[in-house]
N, CA, C and O atoms as CSV, one atom per row, in Angstrom:
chain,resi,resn,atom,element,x,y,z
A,1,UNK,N,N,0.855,-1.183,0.000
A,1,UNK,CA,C,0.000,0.000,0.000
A,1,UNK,C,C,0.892,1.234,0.000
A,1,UNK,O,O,1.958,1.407,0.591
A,2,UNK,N,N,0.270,1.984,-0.732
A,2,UNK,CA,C,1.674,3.271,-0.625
A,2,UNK,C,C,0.988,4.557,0.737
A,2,UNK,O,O,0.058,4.616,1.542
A,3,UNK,N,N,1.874,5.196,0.399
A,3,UNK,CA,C,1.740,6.058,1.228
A,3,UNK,C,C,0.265,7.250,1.481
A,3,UNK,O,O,0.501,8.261,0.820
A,4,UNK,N,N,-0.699,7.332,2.005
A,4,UNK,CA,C,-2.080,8.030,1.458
A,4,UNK,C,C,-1.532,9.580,1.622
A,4,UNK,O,O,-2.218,10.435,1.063
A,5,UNK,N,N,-0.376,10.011,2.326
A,5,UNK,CA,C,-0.569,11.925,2.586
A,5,UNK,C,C,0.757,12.198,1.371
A,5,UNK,O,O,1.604,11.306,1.425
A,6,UNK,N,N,0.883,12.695,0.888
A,6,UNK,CA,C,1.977,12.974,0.095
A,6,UNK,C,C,2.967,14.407,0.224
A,6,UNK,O,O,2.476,15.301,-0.464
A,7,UNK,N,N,4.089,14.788,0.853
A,7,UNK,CA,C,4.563,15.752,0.766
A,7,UNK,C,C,4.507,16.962,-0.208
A,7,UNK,O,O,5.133,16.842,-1.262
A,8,UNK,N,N,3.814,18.135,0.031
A,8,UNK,CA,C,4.002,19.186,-0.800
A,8,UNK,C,C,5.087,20.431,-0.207
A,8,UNK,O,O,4.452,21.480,-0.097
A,9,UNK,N,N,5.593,20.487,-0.065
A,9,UNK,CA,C,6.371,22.284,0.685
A,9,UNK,C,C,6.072,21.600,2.204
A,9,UNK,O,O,6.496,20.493,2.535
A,10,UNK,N,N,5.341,22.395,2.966
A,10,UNK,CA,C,4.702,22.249,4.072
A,10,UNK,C,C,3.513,21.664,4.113
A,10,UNK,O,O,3.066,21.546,5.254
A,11,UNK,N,N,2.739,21.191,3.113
A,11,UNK,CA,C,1.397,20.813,3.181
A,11,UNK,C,C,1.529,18.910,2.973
A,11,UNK,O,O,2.413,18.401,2.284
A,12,UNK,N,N,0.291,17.969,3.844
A,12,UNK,CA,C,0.508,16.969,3.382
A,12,UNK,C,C,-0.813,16.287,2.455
A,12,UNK,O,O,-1.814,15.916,3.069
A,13,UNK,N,N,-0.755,16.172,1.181
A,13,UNK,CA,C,-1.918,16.297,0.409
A,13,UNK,C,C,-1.858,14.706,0.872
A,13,UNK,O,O,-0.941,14.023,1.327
A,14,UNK,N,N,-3.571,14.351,0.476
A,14,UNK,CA,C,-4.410,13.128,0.336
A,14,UNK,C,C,-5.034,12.986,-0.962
A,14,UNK,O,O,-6.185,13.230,-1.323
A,15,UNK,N,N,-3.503,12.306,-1.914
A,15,UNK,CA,C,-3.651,12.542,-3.173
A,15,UNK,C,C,-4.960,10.918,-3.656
A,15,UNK,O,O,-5.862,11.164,-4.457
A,16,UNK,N,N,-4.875,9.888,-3.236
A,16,UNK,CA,C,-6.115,9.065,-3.252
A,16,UNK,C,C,-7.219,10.355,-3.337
A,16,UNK,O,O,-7.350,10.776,-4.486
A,17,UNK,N,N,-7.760,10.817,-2.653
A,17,UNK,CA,C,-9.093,11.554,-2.598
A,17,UNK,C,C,-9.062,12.718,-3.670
A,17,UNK,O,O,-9.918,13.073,-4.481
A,18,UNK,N,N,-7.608,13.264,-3.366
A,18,UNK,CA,C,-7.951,14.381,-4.883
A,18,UNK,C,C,-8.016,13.451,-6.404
A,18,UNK,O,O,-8.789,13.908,-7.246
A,19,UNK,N,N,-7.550,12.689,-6.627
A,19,UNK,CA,C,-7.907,12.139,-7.920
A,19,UNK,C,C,-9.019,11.395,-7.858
A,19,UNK,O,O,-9.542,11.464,-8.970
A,20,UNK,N,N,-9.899,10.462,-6.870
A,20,UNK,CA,C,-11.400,10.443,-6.965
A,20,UNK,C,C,-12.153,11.159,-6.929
A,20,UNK,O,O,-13.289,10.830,-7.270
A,21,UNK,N,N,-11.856,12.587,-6.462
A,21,UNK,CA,C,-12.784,13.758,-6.582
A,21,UNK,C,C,-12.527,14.810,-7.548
A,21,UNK,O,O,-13.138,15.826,-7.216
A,22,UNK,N,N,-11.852,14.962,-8.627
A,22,UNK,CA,C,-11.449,16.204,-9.410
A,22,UNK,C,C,-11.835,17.643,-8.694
A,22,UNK,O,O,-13.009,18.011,-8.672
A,23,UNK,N,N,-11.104,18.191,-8.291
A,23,UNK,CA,C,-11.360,19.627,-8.076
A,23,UNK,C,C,-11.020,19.496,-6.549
A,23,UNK,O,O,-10.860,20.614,-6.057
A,24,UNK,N,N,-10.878,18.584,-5.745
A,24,UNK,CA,C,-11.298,18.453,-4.671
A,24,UNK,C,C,-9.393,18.945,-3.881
A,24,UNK,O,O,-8.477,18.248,-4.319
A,25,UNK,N,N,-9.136,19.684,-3.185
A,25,UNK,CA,C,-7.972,19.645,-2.564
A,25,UNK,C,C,-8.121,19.462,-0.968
A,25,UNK,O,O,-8.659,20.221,-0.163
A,26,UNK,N,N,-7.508,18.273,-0.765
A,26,UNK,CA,C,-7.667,17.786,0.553
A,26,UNK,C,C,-6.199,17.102,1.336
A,26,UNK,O,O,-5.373,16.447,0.701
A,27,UNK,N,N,-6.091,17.383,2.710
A,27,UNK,CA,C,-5.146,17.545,3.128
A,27,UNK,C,C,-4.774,18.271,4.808
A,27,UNK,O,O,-5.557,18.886,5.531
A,28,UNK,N,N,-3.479,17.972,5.037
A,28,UNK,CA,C,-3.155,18.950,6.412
A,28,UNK,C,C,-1.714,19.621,6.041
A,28,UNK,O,O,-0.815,19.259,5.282
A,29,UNK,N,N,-1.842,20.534,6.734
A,29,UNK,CA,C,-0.902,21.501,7.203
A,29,UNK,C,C,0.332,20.840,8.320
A,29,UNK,O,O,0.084,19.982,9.167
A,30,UNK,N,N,1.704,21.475,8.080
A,30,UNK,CA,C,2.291,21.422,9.134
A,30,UNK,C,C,2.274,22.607,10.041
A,30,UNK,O,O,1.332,23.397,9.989
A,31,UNK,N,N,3.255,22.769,10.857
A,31,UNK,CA,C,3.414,23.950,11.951
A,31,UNK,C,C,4.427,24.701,11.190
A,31,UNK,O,O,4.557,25.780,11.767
A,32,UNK,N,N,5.016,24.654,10.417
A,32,UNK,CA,C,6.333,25.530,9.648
A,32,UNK,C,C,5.718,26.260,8.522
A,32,UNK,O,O,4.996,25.846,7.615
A,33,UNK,N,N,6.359,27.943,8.896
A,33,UNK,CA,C,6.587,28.677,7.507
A,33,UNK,C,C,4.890,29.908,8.256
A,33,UNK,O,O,4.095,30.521,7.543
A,34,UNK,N,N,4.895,29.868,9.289
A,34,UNK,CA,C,3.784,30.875,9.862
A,34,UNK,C,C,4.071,31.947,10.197
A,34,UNK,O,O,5.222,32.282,9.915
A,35,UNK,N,N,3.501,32.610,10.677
A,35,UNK,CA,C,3.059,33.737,11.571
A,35,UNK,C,C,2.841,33.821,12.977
A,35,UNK,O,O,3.156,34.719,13.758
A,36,UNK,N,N,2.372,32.963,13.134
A,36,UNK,CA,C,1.912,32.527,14.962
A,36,UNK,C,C,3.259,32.408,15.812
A,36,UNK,O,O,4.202,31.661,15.552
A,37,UNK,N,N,3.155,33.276,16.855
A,37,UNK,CA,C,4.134,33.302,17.958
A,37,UNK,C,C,3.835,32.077,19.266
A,37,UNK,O,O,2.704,31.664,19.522
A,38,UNK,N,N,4.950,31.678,19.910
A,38,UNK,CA,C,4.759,30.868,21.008
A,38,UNK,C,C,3.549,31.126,21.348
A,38,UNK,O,O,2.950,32.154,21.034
A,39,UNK,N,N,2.983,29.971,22.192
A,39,UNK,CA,C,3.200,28.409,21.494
A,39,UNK,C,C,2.050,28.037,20.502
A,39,UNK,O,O,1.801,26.833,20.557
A,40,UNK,N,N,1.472,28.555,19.836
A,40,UNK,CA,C,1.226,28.337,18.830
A,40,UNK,C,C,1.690,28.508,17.063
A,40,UNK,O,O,1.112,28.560,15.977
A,41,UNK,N,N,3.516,28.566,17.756
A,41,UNK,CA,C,4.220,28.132,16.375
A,41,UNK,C,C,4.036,27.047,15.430
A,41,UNK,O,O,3.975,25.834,15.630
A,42,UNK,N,N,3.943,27.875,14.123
A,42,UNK,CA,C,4.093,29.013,13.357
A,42,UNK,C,C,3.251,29.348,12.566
A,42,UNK,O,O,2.967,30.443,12.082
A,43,UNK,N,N,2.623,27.796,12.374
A,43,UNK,CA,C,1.388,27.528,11.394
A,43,UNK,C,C,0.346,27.658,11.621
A,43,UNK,O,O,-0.552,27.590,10.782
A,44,UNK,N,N,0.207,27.865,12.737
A,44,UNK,CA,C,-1.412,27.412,13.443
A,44,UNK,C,C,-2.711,28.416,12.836
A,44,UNK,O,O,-2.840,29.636,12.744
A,45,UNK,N,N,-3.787,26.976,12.398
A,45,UNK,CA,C,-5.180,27.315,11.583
A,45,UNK,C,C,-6.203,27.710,12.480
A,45,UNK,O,O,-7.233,28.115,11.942
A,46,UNK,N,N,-6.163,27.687,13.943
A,46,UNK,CA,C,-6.871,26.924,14.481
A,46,UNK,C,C,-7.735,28.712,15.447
A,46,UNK,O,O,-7.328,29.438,16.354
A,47,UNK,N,N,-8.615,28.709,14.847
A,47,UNK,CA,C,-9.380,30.371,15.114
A,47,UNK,C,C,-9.746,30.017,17.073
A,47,UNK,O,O,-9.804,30.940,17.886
A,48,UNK,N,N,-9.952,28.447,17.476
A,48,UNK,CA,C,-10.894,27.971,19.033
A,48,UNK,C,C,-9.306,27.932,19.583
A,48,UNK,O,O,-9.493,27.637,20.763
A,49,UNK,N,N,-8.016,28.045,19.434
A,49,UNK,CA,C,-7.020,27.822,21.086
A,49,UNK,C,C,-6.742,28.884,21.554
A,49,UNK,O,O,-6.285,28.809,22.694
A,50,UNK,N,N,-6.849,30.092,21.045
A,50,UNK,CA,C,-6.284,31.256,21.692
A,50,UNK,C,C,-5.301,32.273,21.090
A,50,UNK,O,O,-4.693,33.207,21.613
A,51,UNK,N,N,-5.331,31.792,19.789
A,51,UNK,CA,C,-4.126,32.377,19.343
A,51,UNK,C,C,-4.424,33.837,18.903
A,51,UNK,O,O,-5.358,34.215,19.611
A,52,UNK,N,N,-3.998,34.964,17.934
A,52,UNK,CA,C,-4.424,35.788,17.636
A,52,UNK,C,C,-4.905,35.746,15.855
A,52,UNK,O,O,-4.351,35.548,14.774
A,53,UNK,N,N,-6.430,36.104,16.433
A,53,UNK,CA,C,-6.835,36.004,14.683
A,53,UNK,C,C,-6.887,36.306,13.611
A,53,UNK,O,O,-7.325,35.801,12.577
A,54,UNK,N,N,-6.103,37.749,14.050
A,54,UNK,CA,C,-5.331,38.120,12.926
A,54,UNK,C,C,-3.679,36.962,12.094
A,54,UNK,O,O,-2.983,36.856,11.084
A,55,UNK,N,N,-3.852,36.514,13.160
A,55,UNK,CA,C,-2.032,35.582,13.149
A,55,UNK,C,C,-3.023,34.183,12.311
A,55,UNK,O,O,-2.835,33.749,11.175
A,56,UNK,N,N,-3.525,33.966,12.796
A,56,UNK,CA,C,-4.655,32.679,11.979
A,56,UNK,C,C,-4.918,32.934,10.401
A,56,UNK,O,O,-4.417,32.259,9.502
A,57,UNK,N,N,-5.793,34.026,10.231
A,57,UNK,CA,C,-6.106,34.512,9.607
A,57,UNK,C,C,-5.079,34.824,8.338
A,57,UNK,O,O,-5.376,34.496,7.190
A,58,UNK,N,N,-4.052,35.378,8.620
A,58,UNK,CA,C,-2.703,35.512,7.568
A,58,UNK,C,C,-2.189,34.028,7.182
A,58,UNK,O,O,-1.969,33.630,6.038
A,59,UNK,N,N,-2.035,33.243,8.471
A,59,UNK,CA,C,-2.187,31.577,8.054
A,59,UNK,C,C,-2.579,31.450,7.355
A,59,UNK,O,O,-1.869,31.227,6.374
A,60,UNK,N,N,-4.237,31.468,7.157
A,60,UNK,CA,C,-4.999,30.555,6.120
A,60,UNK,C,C,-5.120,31.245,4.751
A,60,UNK,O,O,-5.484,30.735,3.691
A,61,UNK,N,N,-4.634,32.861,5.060
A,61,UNK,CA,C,-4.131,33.366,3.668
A,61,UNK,C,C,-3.569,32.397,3.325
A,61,UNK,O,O,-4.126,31.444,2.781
A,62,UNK,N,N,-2.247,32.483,3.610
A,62,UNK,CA,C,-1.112,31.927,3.273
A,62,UNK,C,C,-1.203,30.565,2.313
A,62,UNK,O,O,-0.679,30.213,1.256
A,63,UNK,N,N,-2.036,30.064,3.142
A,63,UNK,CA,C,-2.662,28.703,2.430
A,63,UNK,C,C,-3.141,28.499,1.315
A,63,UNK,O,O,-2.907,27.643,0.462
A,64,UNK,N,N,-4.001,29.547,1.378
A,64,UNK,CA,C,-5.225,29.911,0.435
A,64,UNK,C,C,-4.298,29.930,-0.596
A,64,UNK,O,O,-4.339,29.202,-1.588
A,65,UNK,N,N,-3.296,30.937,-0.301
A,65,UNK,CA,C,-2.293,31.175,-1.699
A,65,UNK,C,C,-1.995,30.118,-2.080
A,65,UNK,O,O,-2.388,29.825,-3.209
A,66,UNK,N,N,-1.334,29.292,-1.456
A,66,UNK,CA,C,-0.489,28.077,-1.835
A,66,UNK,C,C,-0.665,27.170,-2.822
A,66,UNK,O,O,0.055,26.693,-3.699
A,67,UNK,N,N,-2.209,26.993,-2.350
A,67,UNK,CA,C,-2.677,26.148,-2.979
A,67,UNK,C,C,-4.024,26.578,-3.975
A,67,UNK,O,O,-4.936,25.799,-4.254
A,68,UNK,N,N,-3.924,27.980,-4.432
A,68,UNK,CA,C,-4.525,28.760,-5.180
A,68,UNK,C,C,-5.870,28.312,-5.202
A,68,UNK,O,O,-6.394,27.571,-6.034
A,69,UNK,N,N,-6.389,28.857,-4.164
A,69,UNK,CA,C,-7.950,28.478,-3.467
A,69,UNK,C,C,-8.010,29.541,-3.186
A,69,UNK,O,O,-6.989,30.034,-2.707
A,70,UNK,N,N,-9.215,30.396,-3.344
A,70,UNK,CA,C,-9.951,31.473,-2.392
A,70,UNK,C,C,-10.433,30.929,-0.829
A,70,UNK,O,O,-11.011,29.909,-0.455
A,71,UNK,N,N,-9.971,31.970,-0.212
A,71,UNK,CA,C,-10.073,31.476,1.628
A,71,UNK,C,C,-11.256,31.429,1.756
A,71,UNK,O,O,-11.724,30.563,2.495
A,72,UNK,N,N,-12.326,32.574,0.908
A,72,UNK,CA,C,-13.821,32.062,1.332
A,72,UNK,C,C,-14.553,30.683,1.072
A,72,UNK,O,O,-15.738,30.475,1.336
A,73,UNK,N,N,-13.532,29.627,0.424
A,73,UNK,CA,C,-14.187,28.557,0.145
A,73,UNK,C,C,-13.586,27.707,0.734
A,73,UNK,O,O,-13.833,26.636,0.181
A,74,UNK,N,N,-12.980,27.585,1.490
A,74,UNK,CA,C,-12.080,27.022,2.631
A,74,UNK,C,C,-13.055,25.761,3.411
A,74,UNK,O,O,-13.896,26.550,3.842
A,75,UNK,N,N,-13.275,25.165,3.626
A,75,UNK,CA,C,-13.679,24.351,4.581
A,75,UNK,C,C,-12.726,23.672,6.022
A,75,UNK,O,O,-11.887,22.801,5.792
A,76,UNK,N,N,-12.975,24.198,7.563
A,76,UNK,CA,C,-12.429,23.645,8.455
A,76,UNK,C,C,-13.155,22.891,9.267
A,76,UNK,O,O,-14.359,22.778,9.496
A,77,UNK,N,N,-12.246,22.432,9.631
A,77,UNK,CA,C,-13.586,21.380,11.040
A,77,UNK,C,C,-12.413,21.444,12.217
A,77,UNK,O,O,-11.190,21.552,12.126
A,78,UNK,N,N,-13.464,21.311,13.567
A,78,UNK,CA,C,-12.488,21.471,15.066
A,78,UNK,C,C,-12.932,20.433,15.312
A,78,UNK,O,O,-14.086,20.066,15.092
A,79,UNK,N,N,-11.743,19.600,15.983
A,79,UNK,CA,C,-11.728,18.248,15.820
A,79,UNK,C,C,-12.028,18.276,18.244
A,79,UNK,O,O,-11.528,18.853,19.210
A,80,UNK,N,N,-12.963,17.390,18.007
A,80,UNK,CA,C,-14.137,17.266,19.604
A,80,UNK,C,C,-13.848,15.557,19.422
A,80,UNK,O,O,-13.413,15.044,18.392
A,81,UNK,N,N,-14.115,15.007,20.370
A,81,UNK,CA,C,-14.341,13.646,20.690
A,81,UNK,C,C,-15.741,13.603,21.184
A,81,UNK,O,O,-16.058,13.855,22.346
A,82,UNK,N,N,-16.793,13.173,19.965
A,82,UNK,CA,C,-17.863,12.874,20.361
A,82,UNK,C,C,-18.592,12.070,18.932
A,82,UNK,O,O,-18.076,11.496,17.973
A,83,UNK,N,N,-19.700,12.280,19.227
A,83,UNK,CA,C,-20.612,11.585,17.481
A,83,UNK,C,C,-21.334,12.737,16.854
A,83,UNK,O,O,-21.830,12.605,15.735
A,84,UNK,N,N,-21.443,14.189,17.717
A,84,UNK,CA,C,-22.111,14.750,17.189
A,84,UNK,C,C,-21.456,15.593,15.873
A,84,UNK,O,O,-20.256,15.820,15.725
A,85,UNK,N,N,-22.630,16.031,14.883
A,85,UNK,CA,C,-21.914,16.910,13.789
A,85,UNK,C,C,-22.653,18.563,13.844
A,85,UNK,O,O,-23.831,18.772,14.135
A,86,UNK,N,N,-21.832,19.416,13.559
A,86,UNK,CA,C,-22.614,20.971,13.720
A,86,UNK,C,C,-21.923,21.660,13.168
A,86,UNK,O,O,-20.732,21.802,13.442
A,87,UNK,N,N,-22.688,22.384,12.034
A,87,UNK,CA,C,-22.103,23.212,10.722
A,87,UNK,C,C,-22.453,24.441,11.481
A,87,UNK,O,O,-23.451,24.654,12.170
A,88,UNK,N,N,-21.299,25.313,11.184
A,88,UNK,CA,C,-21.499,26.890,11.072
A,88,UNK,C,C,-20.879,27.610,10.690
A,88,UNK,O,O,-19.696,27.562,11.028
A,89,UNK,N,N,-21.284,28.557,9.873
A,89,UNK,CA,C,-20.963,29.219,8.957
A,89,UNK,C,C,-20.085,30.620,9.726
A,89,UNK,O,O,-20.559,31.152,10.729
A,90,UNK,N,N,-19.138,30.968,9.274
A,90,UNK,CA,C,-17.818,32.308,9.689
A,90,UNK,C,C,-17.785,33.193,8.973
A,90,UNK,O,O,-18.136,32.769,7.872
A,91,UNK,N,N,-17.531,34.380,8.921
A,91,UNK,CA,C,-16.910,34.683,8.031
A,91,UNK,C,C,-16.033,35.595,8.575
A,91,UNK,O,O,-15.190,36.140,7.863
């Protein structure tokens, strides 16, 4: 079986799913190449730990660029230990 995340720069794509889905870019982030100061060095996406959201926010620019996506079409999820599911919309 090969490997499912595949190294890009800093990003680790889930190239299985982008070629069953055309269009679809899916994947995680590392912590390198951010904005975010201790301890949420450097990368951090994450708008719920505390960080500053402006520092987030230039993150997911950043991203956005990378991988030449508009940030308003971004999809995140905050990862809970439970069964429940709950969409809401940011902007």
């Amino acid at each position: 079986m090969s490997e499912p995340l595949q190294l890009n720069g800093n990003t680790l794509h889930i190239e299985k799913w982008e070629k069953k889905l055309p269009g679809l870019t899916a994947g995680f982030t590392s912590r390198c190449q951010g904005v975010s100061s201790l301890p949420f060095d450097s990368w951090n996406m994450g708008l719920h730990v505390g960080d500053k959201t402006a520092d987030v926010l230039e993150n997911r620019q950043r991203l956005a660029d990378k991988v030449r996506m508009p940030l308003e079409s971004f999809v995140a999820g905050e990862q809970v230990h439970g069964t429940e599911i709950k969409k809401n919309r940011t902007r």
